[in-house]
PyMOL Python script that loads the backbone (N, CA, C, O; Angstrom):
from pymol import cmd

cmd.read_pdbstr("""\
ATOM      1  N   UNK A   1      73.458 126.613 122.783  1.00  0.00           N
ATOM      2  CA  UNK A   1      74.655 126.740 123.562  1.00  0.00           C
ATOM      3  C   UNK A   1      74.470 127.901 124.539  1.00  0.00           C
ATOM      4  O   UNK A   1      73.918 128.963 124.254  1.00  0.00           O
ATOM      5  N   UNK A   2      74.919 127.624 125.554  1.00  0.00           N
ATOM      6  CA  UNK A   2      74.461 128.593 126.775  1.00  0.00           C
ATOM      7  C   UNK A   2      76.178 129.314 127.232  1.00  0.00           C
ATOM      8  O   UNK A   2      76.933 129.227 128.201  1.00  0.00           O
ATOM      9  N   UNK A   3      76.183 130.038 125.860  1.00  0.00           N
ATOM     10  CA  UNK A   3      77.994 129.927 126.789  1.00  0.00           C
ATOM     11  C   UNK A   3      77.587 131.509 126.759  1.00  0.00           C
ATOM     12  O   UNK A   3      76.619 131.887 126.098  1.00  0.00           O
ATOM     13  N   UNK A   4      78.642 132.680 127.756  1.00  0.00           N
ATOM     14  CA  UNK A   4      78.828 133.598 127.673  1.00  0.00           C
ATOM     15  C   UNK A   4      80.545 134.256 127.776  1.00  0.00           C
ATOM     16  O   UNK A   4      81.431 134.294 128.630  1.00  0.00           O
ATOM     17  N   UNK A   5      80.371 134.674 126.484  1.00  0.00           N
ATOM     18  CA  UNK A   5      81.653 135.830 126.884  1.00  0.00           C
ATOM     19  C   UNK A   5      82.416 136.417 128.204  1.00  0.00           C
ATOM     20  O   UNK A   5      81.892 136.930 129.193  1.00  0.00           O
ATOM     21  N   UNK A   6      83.571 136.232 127.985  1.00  0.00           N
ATOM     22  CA  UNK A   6      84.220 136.719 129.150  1.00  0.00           C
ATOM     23  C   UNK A   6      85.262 137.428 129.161  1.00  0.00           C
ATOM     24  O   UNK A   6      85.998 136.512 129.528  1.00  0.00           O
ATOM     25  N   UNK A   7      86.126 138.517 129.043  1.00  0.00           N
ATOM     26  CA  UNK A   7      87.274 139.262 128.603  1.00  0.00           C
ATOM     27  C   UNK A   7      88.679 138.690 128.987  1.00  0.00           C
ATOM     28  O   UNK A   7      89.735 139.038 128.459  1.00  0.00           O
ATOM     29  N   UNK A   8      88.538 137.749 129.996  1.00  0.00           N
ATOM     30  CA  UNK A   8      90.114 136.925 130.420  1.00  0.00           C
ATOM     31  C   UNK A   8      89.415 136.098 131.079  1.00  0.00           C
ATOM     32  O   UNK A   8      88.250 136.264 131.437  1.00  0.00           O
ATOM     33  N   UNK A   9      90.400 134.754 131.353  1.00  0.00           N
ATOM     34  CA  UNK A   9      90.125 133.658 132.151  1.00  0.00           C
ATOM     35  C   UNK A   9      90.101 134.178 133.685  1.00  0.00           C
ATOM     36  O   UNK A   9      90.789 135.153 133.990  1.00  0.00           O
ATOM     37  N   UNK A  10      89.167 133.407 134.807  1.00  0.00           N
ATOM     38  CA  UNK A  10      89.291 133.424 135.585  1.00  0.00           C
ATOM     39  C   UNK A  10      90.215 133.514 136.653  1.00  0.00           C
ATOM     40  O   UNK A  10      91.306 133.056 136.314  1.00  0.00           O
ATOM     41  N   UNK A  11      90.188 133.902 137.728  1.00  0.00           N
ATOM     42  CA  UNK A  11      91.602 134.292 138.513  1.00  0.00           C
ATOM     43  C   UNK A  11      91.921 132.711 138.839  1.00  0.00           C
ATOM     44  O   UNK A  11      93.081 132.363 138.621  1.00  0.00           O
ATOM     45  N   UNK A  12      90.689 131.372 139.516  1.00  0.00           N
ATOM     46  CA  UNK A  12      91.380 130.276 139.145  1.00  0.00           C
ATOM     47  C   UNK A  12      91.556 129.728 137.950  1.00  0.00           C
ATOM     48  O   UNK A  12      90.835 129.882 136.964  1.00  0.00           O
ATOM     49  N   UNK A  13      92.496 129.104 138.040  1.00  0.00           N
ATOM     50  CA  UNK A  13      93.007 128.243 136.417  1.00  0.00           C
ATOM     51  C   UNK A  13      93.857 127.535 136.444  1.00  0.00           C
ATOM     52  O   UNK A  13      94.615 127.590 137.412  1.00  0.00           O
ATOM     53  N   UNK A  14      94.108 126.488 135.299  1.00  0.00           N
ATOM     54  CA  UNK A  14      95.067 125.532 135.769  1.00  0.00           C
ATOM     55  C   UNK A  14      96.083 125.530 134.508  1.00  0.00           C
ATOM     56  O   UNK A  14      95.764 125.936 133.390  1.00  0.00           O
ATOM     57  N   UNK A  15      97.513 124.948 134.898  1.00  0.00           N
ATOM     58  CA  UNK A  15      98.835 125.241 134.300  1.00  0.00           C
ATOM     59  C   UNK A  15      98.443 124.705 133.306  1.00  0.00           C
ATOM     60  O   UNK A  15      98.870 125.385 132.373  1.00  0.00           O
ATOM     61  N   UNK A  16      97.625 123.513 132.762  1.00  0.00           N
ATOM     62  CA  UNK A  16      97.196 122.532 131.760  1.00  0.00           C
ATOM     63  C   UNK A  16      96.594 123.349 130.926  1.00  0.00           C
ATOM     64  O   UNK A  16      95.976 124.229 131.526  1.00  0.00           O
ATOM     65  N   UNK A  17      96.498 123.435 129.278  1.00  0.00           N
ATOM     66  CA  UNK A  17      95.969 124.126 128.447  1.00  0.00           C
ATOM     67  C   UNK A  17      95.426 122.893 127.530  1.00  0.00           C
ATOM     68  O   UNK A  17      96.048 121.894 127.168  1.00  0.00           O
ATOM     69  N   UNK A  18      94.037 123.278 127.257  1.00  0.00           N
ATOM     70  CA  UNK A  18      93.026 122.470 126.587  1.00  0.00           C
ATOM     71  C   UNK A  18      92.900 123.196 125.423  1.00  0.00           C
ATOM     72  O   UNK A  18      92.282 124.248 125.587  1.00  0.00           O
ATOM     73  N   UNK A  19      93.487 122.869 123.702  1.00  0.00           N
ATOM     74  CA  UNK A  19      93.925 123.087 122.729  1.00  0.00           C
ATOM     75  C   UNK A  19      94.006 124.580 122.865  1.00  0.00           C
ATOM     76  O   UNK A  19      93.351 125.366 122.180  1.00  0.00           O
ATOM     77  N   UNK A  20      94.900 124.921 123.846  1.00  0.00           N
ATOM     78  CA  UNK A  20      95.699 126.578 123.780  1.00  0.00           C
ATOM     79  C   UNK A  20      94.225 127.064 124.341  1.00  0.00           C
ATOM     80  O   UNK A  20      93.618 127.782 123.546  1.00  0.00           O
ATOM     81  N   UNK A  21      93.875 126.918 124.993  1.00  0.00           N
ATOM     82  CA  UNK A  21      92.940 127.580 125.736  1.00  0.00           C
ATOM     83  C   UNK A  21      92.935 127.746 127.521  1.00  0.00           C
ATOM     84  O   UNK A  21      93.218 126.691 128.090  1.00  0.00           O
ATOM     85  N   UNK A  22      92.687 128.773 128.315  1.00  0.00           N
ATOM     86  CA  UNK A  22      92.649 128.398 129.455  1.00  0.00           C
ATOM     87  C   UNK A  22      91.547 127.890 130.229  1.00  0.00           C
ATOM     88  O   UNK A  22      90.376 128.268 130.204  1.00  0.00           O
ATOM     89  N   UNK A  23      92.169 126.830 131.037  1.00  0.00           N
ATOM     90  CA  UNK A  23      90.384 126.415 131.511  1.00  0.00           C
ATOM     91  C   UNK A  23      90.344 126.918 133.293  1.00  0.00           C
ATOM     92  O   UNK A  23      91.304 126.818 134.057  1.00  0.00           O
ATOM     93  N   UNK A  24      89.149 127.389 133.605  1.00  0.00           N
ATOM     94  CA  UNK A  24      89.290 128.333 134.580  1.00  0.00           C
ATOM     95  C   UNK A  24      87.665 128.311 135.368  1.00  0.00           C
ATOM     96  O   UNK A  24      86.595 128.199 134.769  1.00  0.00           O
ATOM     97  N   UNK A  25      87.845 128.445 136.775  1.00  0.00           N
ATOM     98  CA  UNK A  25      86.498 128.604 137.254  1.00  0.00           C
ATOM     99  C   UNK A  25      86.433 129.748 138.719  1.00  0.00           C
ATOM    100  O   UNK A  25      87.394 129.988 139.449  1.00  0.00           O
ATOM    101  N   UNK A  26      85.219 130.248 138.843  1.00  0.00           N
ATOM    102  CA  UNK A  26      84.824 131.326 139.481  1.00  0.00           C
ATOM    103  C   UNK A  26      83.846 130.836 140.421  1.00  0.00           C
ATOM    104  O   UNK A  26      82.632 130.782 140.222  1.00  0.00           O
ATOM    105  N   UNK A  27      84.447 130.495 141.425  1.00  0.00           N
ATOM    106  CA  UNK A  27      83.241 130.081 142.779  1.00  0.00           C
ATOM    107  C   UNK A  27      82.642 131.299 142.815  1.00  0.00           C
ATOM    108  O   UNK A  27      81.497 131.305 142.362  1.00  0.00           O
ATOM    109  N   UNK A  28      82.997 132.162 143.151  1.00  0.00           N
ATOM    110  CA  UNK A  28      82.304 133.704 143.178  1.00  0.00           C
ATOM    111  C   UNK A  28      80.645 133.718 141.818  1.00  0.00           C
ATOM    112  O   UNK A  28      79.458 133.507 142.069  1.00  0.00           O
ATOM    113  N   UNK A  29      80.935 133.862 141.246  1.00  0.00           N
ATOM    114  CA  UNK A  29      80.268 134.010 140.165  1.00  0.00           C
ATOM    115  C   UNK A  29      79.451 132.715 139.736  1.00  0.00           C
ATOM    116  O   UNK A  29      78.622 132.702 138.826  1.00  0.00           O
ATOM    117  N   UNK A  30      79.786 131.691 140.481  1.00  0.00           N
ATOM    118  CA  UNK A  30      79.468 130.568 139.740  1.00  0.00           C
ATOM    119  C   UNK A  30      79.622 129.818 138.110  1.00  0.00           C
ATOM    120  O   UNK A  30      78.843 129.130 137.451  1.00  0.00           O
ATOM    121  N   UNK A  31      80.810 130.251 137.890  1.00  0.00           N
ATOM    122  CA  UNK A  31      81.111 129.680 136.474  1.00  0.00           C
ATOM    123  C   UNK A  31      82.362 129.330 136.329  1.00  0.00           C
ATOM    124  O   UNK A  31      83.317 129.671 137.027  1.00  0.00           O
ATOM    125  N   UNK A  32      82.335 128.205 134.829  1.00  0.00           N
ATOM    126  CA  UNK A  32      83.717 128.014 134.232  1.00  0.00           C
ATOM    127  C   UNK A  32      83.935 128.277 133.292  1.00  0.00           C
ATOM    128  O   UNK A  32      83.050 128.921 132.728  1.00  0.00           O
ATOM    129  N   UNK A  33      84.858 128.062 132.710  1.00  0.00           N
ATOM    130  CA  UNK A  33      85.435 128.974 131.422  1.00  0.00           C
ATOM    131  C   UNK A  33      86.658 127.699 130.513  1.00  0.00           C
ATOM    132  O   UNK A  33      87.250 126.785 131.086  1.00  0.00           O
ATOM    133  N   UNK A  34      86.716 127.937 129.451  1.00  0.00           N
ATOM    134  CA  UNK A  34      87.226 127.130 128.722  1.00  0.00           C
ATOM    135  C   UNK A  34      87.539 128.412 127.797  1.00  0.00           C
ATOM    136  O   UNK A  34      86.596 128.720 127.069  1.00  0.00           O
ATOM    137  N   UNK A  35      88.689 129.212 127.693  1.00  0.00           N
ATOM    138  CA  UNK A  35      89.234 130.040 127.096  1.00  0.00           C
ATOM    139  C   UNK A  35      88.414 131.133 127.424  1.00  0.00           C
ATOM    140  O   UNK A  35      88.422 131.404 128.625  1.00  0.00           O
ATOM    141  N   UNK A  36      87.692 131.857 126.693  1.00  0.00           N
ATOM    142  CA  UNK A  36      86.789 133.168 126.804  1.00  0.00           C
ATOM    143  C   UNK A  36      85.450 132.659 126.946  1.00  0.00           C
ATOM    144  O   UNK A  36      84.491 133.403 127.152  1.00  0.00           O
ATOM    145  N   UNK A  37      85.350 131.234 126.825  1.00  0.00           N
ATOM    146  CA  UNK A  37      83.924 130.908 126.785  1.00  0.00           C
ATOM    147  C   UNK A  37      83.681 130.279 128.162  1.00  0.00           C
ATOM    148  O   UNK A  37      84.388 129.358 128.571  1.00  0.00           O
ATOM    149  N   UNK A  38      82.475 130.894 129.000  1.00  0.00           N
ATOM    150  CA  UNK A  38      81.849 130.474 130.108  1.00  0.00           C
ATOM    151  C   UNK A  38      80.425 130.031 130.298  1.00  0.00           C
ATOM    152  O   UNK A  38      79.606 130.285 129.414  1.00  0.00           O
ATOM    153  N   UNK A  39      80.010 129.277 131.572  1.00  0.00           N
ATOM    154  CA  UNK A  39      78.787 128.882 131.494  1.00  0.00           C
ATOM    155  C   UNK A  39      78.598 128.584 132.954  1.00  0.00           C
ATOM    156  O   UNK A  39      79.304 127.944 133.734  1.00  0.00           O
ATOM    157  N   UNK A  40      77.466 129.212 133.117  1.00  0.00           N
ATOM    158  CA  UNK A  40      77.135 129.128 134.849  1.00  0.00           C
ATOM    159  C   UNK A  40      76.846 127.858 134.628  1.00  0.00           C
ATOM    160  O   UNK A  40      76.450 127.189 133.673  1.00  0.00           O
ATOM    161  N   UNK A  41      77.362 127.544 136.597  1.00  0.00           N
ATOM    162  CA  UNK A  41      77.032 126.008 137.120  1.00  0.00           C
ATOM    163  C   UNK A  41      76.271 126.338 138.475  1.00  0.00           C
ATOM    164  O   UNK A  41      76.637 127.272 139.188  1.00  0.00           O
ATOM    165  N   UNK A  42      75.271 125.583 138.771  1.00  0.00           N
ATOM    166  CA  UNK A  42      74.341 125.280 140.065  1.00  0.00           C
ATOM    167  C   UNK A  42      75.635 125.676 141.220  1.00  0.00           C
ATOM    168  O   UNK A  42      76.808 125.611 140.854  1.00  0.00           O
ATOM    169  N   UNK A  43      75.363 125.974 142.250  1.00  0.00           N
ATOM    170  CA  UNK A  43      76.377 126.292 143.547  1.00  0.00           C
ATOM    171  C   UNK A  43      76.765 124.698 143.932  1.00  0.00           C
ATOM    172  O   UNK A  43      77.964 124.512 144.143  1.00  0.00           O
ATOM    173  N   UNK A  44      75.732 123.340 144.065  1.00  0.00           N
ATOM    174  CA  UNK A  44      76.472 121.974 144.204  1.00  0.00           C
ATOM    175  C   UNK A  44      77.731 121.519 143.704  1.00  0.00           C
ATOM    176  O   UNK A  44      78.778 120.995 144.083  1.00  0.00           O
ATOM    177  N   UNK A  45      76.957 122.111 142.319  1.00  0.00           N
ATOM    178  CA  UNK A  45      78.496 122.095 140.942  1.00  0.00           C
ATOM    179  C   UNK A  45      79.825 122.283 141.907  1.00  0.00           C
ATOM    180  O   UNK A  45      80.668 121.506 142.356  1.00  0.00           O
ATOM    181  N   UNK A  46      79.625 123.482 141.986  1.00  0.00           N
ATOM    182  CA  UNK A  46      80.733 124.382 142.187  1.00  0.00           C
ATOM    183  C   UNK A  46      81.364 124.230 143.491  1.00  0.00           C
ATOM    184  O   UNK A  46      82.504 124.672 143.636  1.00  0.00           O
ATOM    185  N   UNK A  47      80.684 123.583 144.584  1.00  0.00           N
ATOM    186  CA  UNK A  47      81.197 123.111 145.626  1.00  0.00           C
ATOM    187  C   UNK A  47      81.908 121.751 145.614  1.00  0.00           C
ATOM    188  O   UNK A  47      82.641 121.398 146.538  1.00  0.00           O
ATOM    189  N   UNK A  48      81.594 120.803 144.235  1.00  0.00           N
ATOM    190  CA  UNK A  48      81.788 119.953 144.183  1.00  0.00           C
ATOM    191  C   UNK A  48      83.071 120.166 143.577  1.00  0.00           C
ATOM    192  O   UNK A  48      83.889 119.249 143.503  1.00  0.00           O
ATOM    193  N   UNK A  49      83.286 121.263 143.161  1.00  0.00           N
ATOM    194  CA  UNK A  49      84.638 121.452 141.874  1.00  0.00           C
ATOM    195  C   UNK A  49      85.570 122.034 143.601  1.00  0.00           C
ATOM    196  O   UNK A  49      86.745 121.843 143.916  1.00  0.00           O
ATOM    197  N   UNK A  50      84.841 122.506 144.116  1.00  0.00           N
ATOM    198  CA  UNK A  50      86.023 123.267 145.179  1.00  0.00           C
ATOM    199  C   UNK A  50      86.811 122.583 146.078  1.00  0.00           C
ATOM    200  O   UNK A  50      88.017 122.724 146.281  1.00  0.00           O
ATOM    201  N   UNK A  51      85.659 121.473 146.846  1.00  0.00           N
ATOM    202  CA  UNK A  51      86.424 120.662 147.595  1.00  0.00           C
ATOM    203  C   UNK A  51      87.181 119.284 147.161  1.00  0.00           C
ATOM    204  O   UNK A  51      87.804 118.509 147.887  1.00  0.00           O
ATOM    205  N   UNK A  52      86.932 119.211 145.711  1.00  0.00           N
ATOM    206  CA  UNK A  52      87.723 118.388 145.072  1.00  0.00           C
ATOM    207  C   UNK A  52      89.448 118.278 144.719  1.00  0.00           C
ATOM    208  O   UNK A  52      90.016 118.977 143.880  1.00  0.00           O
ATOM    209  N   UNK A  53      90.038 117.334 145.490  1.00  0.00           N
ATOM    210  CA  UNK A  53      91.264 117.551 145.051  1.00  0.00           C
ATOM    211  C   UNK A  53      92.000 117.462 143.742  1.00  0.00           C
ATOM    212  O   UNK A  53      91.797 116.815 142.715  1.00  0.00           O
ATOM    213  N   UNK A  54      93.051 118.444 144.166  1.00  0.00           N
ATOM    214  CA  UNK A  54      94.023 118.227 142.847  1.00  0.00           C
ATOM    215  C   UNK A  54      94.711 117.624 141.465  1.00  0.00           C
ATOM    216  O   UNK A  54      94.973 117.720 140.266  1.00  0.00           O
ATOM    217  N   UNK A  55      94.770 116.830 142.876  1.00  0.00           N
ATOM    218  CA  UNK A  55      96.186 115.702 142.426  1.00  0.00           C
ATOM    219  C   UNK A  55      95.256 114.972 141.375  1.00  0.00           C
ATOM    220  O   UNK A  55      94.030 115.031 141.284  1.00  0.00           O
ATOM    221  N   UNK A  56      96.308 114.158 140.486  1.00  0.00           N
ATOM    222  CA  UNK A  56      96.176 113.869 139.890  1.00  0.00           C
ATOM    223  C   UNK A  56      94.902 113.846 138.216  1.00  0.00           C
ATOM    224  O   UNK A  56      94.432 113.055 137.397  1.00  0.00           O
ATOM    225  N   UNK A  57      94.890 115.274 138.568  1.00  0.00           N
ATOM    226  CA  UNK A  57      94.329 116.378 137.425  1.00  0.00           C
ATOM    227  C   UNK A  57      92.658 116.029 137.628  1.00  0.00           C
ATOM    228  O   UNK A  57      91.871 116.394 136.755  1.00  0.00           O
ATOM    229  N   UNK A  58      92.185 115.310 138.820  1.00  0.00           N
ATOM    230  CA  UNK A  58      90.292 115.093 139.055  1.00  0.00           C
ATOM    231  C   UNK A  58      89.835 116.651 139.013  1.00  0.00           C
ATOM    232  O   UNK A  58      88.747 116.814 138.460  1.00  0.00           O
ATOM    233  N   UNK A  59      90.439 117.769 139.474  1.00  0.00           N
ATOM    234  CA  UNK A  59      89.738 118.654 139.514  1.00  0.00           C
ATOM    235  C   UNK A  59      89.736 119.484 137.663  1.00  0.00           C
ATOM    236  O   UNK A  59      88.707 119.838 137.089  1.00  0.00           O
ATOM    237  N   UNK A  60      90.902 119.585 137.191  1.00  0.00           N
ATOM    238  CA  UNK A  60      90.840 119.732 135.471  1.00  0.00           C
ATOM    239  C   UNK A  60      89.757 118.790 134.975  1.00  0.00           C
ATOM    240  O   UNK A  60      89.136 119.427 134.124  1.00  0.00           O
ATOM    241  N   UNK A  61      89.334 117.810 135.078  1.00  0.00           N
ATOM    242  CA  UNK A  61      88.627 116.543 134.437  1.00  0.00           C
ATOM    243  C   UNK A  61      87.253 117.464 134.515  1.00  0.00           C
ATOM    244  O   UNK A  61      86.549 117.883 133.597  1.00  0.00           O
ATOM    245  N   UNK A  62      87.127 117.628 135.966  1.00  0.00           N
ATOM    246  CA  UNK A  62      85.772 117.982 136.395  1.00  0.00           C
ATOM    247  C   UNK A  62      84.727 119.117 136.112  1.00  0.00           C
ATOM    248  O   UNK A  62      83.531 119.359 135.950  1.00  0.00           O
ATOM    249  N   UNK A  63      86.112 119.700 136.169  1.00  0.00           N
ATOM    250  CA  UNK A  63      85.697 121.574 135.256  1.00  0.00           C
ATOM    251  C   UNK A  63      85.530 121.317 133.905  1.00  0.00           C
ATOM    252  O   UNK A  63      84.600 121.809 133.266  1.00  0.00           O
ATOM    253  N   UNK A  64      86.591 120.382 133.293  1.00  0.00           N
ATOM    254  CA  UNK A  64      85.803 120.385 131.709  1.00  0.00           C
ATOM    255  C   UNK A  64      84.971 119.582 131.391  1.00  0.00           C
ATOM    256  O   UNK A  64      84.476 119.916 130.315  1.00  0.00           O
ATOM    257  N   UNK A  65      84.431 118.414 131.893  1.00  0.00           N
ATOM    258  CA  UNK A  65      83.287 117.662 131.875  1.00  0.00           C
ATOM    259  C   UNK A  65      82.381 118.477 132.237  1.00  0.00           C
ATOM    260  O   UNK A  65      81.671 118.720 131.261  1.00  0.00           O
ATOM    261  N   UNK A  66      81.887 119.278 133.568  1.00  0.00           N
ATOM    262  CA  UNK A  66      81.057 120.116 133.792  1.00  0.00           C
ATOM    263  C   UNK A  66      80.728 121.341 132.723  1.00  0.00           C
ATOM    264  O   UNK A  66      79.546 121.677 132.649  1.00  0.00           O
ATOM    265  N   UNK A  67      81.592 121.957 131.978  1.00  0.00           N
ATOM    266  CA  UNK A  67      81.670 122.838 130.986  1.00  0.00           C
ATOM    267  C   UNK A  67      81.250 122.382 129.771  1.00  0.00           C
ATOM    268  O   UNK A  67      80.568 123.094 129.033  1.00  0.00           O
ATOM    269  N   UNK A  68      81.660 121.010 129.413  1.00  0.00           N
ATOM    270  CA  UNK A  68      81.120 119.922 128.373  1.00  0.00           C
ATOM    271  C   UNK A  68      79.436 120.074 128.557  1.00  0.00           C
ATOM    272  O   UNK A  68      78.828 120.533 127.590  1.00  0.00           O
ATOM    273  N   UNK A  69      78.761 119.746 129.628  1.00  0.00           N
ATOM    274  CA  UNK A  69      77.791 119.150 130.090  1.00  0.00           C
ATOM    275  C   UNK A  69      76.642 120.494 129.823  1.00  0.00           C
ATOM    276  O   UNK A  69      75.658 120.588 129.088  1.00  0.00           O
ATOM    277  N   UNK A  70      77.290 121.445 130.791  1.00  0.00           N
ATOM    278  CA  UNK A  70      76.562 122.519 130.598  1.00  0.00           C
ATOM    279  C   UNK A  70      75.973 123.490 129.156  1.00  0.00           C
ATOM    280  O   UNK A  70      75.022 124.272 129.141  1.00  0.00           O
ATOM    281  N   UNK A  71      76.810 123.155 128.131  1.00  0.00           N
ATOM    282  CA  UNK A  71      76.815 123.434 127.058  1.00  0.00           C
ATOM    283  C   UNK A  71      75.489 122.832 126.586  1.00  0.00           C
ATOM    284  O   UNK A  71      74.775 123.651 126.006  1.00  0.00           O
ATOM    285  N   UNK A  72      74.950 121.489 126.705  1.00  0.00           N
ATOM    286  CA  UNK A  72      74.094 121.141 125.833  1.00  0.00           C
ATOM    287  C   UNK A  72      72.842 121.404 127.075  1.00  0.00           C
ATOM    288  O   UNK A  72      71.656 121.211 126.807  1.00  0.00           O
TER     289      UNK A  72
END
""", "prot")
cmd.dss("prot")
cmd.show_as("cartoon", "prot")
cmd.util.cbc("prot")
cmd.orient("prot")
């Protein structure tokens, strides 16, 4: 598992909580976060998470599939 510690969720994040956790990502830094737990993503990743819209929760899906993914 490639996750790293993080002291709070990211400044983005979304109102949706994934079993009481916040899920959150850092274009800056290149990572996402699923409560305290993070895991860098490639800059494509992360462009792909940025210009992705909203609506209808594709960008939540994407951050935790990507966070899923990165893990193994």
């Amino acid at each position: 598992m490639n996750t790293i510690k993080i002291a709070k969720p990211f400044a983005k994040s979304f109102n949706t909580l994934l079993a009481n956790k916040v899920v959150s990502y850092s274009p800056r830094s290149l990572k996402v976060a699923i409560g305290n737990d993070a895991v860098v993503v490639s800059k494509e990743v992360m462009d792909e998470i940025v210009n992705t819209s909203n609506a209808y929760g594709d960008k939540f899906r994407l951050v935790v599939s990507t966070w899923k993914d990165a893990q193994y």
